[in-house]
C-alpha positions as CSV (number, residue, x, y, z in Angstrom):
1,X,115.3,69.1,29.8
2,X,117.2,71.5,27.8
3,X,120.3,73.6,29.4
4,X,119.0,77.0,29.1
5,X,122.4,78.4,28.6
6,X,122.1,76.2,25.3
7,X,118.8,78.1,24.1
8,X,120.2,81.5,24.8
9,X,123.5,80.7,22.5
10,X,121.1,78.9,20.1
11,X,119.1,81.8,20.2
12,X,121.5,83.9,19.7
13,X,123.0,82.2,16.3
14,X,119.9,82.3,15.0
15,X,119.4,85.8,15.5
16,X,122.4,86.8,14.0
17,X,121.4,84.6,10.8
18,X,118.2,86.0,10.1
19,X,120.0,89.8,10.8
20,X,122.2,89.6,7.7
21,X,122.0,92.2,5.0
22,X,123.3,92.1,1.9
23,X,123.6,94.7,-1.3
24,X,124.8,94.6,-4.4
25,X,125.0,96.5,-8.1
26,X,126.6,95.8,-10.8
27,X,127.4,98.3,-14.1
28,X,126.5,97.1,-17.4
29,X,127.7,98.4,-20.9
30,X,126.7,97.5,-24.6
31,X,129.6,97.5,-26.2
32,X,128.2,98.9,-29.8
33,X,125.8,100.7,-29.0
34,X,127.0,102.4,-25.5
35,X,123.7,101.8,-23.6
36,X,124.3,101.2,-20.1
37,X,122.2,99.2,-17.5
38,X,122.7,98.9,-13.6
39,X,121.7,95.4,-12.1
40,X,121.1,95.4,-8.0
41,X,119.6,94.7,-5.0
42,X,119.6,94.5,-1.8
43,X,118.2,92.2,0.8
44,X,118.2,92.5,4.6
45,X,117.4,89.6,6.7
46,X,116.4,86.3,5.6
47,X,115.8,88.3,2.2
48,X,120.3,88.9,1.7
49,X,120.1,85.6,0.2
50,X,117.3,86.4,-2.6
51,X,119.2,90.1,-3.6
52,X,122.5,87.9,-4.9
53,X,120.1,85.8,-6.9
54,X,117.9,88.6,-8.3
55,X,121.7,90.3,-9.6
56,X,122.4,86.7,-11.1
57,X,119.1,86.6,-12.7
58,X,119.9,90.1,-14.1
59,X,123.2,89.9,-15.6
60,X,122.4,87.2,-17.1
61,X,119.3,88.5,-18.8
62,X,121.0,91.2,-20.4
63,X,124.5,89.5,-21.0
64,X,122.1,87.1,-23.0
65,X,121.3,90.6,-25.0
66,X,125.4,91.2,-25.3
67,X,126.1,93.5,-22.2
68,X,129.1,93.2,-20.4
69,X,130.2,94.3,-17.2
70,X,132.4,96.8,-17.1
71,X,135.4,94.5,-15.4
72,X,135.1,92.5,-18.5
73,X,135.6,95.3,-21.1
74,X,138.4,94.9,-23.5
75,X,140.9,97.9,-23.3
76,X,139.9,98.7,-27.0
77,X,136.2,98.3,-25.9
78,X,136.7,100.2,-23.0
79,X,139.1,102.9,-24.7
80,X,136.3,103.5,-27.3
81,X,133.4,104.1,-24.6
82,X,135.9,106.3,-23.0
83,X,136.3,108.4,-26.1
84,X,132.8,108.3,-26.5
85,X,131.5,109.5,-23.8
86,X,130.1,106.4,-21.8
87,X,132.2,105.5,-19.6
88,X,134.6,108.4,-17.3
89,X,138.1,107.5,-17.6
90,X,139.3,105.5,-14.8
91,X,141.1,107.9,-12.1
92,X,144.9,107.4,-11.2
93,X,145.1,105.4,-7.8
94,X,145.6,107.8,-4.9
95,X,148.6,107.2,-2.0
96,X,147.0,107.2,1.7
97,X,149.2,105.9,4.6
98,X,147.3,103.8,6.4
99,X,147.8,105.0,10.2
């Protein structure tokens, strides 16, 4: 017979697996033409797994087409969206204490 206490922690793991959620999104720019997409989903569940897979799927659709993301911009690239109108300049970081 199976130690109940076992069941209940087994139980338990299980639970927490299946409770997951997961969300993602990811900007993507044209370079020459300045057309912008946005790949994401989000999964909760035994579905977290499927939303990293459906961004993979996407990104690599339209980096097939010659998006990028914007992390992989060039400074020239991304200076050029900037002036442009694409993309809003990035922000200067911001100072907070951490109390």
């Amino acid at each position: 017979m199976i130690n109940p206490k076992f069941l209940s922690l087994l139980l338990s793991v299980f639970l927490a697996g299946i409770s997951g959620c997961a969300s993602r999104s990811v900007l993507l720019v044209h370079p020459q033409s300045g057309s912008t997409v946005k790949c994401g989903a989000a999964g909760a569940g035994i579905m977290a797994g499927a939303a990293d897979s459906l961004v993979e799927e996407c990104l690599k659709k339209y980096g097939s087409q010659g998006y990028l993301s914007v992390e992989e911009l060039t400074p020239a690239q991304r200076a050029d969206l900037e002036r442009r109108g694409v993309l809003p300049k990035p922000e200067p970081p911001t100072f907070q204490m951490g109390y």
